[in-house]
N, C-alpha and C positions, 0 to 999 in steps of 0.2 A: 123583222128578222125572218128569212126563209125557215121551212117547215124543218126540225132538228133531226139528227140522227139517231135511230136507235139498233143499237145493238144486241144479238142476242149470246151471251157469252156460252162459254159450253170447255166440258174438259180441268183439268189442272191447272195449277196457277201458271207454268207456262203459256197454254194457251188461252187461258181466260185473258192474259196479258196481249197476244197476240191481237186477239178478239177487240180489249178495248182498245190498241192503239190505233189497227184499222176503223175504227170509226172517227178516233179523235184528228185520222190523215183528213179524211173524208170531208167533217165536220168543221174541220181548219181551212180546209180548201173551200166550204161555203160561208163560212164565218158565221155558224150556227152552233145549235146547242147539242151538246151529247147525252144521250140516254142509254142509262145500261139496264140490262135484260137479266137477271140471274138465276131465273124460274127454271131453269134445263144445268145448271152448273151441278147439282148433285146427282147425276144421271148418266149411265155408262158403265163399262169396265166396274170401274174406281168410282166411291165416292171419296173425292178430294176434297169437298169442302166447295165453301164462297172464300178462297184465302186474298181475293185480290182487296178484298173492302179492307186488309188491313193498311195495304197502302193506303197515304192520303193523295187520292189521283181527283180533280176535276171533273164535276160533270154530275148528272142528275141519275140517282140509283132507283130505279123502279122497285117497289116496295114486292118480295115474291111470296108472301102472304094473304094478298089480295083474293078474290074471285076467279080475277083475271087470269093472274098468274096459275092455281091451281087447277083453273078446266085447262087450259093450257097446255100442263105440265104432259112430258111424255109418256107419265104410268098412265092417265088418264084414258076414257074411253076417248072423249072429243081432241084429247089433243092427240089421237093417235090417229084420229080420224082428218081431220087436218095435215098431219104431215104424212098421211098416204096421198090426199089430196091434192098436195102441192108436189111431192115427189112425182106420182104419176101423170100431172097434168101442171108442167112446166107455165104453161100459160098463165094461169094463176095468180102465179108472183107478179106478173106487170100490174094490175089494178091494185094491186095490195103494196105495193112497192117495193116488193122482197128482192135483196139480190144475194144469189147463194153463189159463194166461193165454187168455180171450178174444178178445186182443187184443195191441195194439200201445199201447196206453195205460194210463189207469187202471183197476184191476182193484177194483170195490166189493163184492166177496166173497174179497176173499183175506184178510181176518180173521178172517173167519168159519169157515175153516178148521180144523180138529181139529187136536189134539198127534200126530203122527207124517206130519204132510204131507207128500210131495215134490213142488215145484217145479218147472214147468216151462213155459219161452217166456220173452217179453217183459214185463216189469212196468213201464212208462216211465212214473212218478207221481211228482209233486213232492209230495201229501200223504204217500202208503208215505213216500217218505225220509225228510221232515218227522217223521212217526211214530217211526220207527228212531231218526232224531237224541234227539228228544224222552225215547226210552228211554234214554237213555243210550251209543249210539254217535256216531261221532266223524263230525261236520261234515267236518270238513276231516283226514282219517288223514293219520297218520305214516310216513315212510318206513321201513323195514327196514333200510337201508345209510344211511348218510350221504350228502350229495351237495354237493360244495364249487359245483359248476356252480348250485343250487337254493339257496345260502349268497347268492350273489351276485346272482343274480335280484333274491331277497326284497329283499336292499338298497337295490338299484336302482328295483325297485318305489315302496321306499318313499321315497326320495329323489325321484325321477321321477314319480310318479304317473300313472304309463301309460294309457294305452288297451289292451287284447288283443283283437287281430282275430282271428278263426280262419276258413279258406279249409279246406272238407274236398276234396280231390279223389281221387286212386286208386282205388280201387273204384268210387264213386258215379259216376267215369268211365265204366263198364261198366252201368250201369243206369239208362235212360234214366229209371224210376219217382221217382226221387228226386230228381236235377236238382242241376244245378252252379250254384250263386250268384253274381250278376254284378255289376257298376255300378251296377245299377241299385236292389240292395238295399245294397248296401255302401257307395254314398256315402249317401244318407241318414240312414243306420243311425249311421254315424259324424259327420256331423253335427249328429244328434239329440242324442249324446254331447258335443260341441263348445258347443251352444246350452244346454248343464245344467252348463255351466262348468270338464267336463275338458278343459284345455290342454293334458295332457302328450304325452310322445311316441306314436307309433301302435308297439306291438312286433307282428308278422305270425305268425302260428302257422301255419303246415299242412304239410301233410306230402310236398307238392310247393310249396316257399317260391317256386321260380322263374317256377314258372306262373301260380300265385296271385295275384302282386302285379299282376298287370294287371287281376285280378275287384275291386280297389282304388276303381278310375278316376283323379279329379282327386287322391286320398291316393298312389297307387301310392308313389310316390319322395320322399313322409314319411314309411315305413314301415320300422321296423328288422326282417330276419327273424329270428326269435328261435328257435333249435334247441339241443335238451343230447343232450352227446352219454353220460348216463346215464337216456335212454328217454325214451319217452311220459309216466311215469304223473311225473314233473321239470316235464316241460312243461306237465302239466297244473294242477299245485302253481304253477306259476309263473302262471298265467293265473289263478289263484285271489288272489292278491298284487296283481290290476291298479286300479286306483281305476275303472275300468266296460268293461265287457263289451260287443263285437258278436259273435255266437256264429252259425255255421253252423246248416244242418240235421243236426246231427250230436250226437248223444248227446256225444262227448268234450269236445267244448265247453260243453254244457249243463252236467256235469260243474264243468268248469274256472270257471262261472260259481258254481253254486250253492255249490262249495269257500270261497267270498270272503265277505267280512261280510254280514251280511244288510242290505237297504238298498241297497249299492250298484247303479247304475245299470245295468240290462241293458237290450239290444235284442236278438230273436230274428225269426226269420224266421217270416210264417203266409201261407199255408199251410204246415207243414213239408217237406213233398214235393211236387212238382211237379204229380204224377200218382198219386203212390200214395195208402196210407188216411191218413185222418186220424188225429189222436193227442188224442183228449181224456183231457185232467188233466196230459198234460205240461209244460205252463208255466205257470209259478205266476203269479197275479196282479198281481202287484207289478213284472213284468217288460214292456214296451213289446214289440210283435211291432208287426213294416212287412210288409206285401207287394212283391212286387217287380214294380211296374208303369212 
């Protein structure tokens, strides 16, 4: 079997998602093995957690308890020494077989990759996941535990045929590059949804429910807040369940969207960020994007 893939995940459960499925395109396209990296997932902004091991996803989870993993890590003296070492001296990565994402978007040479690649950065592509799907992983993973809270969603879902708003705030509080979504994208956005015929209820996702419902406008108080109290990656499952989507500038929603039949109805926000880079290949085609003017 060619030399496997590894991955170094990093970020939130959106992108940690991102993260593994570019490897699992990668690793599909040599018919090898996947290896995830989790030693740098709680580092950053945010500590989000390892919430992707809740899914039950394929592939070989490097243990970040290790030696390894801890000289490594980026509070470290030697892993800071290391990744000044590979930032400032490019060259580096070929012997070591590192390939770092260009960008914040789509990456049209990460297939092109050899059998023993490591991963590393941002992979935000709807074609990469589309790829991975295609090979044979999973659209929408499975959880690891059971979840009676994500039993009942789905229900309700489907009785209900909701709408799922998602309001990201916490962090992106802190950085003015990214920009917090207001009335001015979120009533549109939701009644673009309304004029394609979803009537059902508005369920609110974020992760500050009570602040959120004012970035609503005229929906605010049609808005059920919808919270499990077994994590993120429940609520994410559960936004995947909605008969159509208004999805933040937030990977986790993106997520929550792309989880859901293919077909159904998304709205996403463009520019993504307010101020910062742009993300081309992150939103697939088939998805409606409003500005917020």
């Amino acid at each position: 079997m060619p030399r496997p893939i590894t991955v170094r995940l990093i970020g939130g459960l959106g992108n940690q998602l991102f993260g593994y499925y570019a490897g699992a395109a990668l690793a599909a396209r040599h018919h090898t093995t996947l290896r995830l990296d989790t030693a740098w997932t709680r580092h950053g902004i945010t500590d989000h957690g390892i919430e992707i091991v809740t899914f039950d996803l394929p592939g070989e989870w490097l243990p970040n308890d290790s030696l390894r993993a801890k000289l490594a890590a980026p509070g470290t003296l030697p892993g800071r020494a290391v990744a000044k070492a590979l930032r400032d001296i490019p060259a580096l990565r070929t012997p070591l077989r590192i390939h770092q994402a260009p960008g914040v978007g789509h990456d049209p040479t990460l297939l092109d990759q050899p059998p023993g690649t490591r991963l590393r950065g941002y992979f935000q592509s709807w074609q990469i996941v589309e790829y991975a799907v295609a090979s044979g992983y999973p659209r929408r993973p499975r959880l690891k535990a059971p979840s009676a809270w994500l039993d009942t969603a789905i229900h309700r879902a489907r009785q209900e045929q909701p709408v799922a708003v998602h309001v990201r705030r916490g962090d992106y509080a802190k950085v003015d590059e990214f920009g917090l979504l207001g009335p001015a994208y979120y009533e549109p956005a939701i009644a673009h949804l309304r004029d394609q015929g979803l009537t059902g209820p508005i369920w609110l996702f974020s992760d500050e429910p009570a602040l959120a419902r004012s970035a609503l406008g005229q929906y605010a108080e049609q808005a059920e807040a919808i919270s499990s109290p077994d994590g993120p990656a429940t609520e994410m499952l559960a936004m995947s369940y909605a008969a159509g989507n208004v999805i933040a500038n937030s990977t986790f929603s993106w997520w929550g969207a792309w989880m859901g039949a293919p077909g159904r109805p998304v709205v996403a926000p463009d520019p993504w960020f307010v101020a910062g880079p742009s993300i081309d290949g992150l939103i697939p085609p088939t998805w409606v994007t409003l500005s917020e003017s």
